[in-house]
Backbone as numpy.savetxt, mean C-alpha at the origin, in Angstrom:
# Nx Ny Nz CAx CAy CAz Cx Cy Cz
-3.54 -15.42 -0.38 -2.69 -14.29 -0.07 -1.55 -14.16 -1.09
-1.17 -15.15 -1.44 0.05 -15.33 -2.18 -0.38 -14.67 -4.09
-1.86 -14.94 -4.40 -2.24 -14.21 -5.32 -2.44 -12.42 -5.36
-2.73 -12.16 -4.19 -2.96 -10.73 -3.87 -1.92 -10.29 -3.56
-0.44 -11.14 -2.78 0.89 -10.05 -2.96 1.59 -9.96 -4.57
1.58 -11.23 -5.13 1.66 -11.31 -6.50 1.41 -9.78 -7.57
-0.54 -9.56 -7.76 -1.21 -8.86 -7.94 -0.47 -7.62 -7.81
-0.51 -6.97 -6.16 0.01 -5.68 -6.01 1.57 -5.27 -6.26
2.52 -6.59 -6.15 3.89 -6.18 -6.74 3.44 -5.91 -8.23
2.76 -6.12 -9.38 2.99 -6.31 -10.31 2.66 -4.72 -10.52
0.70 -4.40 -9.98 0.67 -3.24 -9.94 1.38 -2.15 -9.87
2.68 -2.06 -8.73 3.65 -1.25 -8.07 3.81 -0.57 -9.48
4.32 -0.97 -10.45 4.60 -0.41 -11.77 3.12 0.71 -12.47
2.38 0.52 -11.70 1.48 1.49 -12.22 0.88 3.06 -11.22
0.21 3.91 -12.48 0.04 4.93 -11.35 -1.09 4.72 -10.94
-1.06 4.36 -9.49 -2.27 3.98 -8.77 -1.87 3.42 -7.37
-2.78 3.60 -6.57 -1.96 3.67 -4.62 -3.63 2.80 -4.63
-3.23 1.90 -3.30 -4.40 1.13 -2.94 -4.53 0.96 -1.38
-5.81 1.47 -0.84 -6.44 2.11 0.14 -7.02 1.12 0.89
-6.53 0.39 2.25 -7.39 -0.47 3.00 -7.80 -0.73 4.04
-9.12 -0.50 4.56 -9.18 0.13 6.12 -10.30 -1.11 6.79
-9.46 -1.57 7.80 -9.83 -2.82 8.17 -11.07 -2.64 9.07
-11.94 -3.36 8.96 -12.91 -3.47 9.79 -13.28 -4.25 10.44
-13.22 -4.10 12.05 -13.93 -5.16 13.05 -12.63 -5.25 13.73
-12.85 -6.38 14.83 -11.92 -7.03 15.61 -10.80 -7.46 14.91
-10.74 -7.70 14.18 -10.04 -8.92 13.61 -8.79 -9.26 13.77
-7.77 -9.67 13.26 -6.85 -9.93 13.19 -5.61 -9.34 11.95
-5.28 -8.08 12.18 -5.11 -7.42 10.04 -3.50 -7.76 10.06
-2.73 -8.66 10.95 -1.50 -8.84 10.27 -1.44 -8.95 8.75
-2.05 -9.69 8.22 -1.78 -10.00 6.57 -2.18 -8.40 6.45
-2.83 -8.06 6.67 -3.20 -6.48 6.22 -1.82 -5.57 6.12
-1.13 -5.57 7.38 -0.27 -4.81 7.55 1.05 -5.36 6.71
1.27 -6.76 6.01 2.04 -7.59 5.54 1.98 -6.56 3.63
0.78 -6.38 3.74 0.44 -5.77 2.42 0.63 -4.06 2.27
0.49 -3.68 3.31 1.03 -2.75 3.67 2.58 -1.85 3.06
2.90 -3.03 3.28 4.90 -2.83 3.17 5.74 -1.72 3.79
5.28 -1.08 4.76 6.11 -0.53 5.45 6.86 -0.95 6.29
6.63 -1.50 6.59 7.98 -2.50 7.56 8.94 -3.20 6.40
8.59 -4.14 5.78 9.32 -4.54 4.76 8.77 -4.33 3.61
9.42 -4.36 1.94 8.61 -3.68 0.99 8.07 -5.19 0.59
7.18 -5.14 0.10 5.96 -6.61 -0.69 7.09 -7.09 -1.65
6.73 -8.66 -1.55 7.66 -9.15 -2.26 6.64 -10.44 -2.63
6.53 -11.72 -3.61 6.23 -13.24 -3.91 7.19 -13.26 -4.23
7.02 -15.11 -4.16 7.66 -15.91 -5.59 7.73 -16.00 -6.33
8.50 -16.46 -7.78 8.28 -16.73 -8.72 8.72 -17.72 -8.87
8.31 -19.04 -8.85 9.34 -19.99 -8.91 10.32 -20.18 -7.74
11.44 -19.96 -8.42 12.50 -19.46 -7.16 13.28 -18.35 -6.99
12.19 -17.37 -7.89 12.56 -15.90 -8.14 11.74 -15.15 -6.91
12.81 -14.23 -6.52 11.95 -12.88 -5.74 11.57 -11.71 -6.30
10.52 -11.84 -6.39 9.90 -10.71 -7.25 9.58 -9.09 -5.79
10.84 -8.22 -5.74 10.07 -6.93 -4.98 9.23 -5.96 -5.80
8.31 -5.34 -4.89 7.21 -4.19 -5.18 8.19 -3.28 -5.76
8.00 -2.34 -6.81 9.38 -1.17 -7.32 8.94 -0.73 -6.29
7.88 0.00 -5.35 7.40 0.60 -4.45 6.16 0.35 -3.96
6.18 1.06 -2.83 4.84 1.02 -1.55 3.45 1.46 -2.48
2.53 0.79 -2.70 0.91 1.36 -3.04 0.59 1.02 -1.84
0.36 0.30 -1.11 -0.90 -0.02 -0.29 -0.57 0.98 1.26
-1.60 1.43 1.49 -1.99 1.79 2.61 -3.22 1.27 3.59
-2.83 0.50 4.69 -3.32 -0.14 5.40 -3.76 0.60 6.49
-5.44 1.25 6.78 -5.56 1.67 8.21 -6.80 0.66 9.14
-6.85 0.26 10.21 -7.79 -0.31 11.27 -8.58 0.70 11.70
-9.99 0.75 11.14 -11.12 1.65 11.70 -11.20 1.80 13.07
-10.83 0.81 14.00 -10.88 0.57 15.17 -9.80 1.47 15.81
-9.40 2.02 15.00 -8.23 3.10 15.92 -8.58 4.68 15.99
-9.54 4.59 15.06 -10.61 6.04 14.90 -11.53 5.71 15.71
-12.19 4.79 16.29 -13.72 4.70 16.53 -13.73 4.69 18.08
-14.82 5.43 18.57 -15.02 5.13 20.12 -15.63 3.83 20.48
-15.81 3.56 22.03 -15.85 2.37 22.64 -17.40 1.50 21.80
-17.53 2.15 20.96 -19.10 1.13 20.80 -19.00 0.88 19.14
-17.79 1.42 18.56 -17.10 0.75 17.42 -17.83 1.42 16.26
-18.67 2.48 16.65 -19.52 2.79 15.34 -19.38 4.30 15.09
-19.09 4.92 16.02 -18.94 6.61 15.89 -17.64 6.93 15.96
-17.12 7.69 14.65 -15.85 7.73 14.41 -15.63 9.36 15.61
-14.04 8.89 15.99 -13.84 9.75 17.33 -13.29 11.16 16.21
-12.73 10.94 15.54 -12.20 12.32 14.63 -11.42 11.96 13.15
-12.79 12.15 12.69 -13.27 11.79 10.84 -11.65 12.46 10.25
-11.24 13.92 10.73 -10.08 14.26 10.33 -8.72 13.60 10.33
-8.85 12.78 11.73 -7.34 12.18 11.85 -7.72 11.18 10.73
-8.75 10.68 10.71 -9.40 9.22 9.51 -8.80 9.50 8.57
-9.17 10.72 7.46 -9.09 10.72 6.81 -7.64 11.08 6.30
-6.79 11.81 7.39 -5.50 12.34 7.44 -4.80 10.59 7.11
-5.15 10.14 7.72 -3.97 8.68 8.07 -4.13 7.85 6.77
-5.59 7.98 6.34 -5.80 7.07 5.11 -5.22 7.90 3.80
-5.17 8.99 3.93 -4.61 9.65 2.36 -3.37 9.66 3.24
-2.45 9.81 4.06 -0.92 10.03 4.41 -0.34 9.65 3.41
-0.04 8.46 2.75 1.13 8.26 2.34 1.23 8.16 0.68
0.02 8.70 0.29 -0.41 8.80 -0.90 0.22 9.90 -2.07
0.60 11.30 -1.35 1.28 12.12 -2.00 3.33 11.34 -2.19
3.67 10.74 -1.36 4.59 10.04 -1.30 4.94 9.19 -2.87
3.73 8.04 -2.51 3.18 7.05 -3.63 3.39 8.20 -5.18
2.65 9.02 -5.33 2.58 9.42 -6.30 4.35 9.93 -7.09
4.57 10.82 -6.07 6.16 11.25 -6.58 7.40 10.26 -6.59
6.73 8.95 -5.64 7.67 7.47 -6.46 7.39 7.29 -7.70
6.15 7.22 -8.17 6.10 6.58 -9.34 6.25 7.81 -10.80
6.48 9.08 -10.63 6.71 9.79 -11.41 8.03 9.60 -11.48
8.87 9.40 -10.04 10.29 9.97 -10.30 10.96 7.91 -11.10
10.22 7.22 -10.63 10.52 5.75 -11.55 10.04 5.95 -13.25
8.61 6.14 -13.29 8.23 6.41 -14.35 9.22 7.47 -15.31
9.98 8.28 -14.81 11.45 9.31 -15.38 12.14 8.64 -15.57
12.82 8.32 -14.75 13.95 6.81 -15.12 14.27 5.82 -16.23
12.54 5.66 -16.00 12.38 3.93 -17.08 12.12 5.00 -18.36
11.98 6.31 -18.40 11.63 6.83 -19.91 12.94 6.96 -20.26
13.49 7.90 -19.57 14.91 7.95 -19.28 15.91 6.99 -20.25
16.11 5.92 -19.85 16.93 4.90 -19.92 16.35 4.36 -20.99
15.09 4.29 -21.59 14.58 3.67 -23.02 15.06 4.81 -23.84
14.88 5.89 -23.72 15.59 6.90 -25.07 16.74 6.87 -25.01
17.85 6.47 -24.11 18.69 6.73 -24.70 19.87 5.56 -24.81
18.30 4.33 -25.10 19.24 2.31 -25.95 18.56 2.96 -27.29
């Protein structure tokens, strides 16, 4: 786990959002940990804290679309609504960072 929060803080700096929709019973705390809406993604470095510049990951549980027999999705629309949600968001973070960091290099 500690390689895959690593991984996606580093990503955060790029344009690209990452999509993950859990399947089965299971257990998706670490899912939702990657997530970062509750708190933003962070590792170690040493004894450095490395934060995400921002949110990519979007975390959804199939099991919250699906009726009682886990295989027929109850409404493909809300599915697909919840899994792209936060994606137009994602994008206008990383343009309005990506401004910034151009920003601030032209004018050292």
């Amino acid at each position: 786990m500690d390689a895959t929060k690593e991984a996606i803080v580093k990503a955060a700096t790029l344009p690209m959002s990452i999509v993950i929709v859990g399947i089965g019973g299971g257990d998706f705390e670490a899912m939702k940990e990657l997530d970062g809406d509750v708190v933003r993604l962070f590792y170690i470095d040493g004894k450095e804290k490395k934060d995400a510049k921002r949110d990519i990951v979007q975390f959804v549980p199939f099991r919250d679309f699906s009726a009682s027999n886990k295989c027929e999705v109850i409404s493909m629309q809300r599915l697909s609504k919840e899994v792209l949600q936060e994606i137009p968001d994602q994008f206008l973070e990383y343009v309005t960072l990506s401004t910034k960091r151009s920003e601030s290099q032209s004018s050292t």
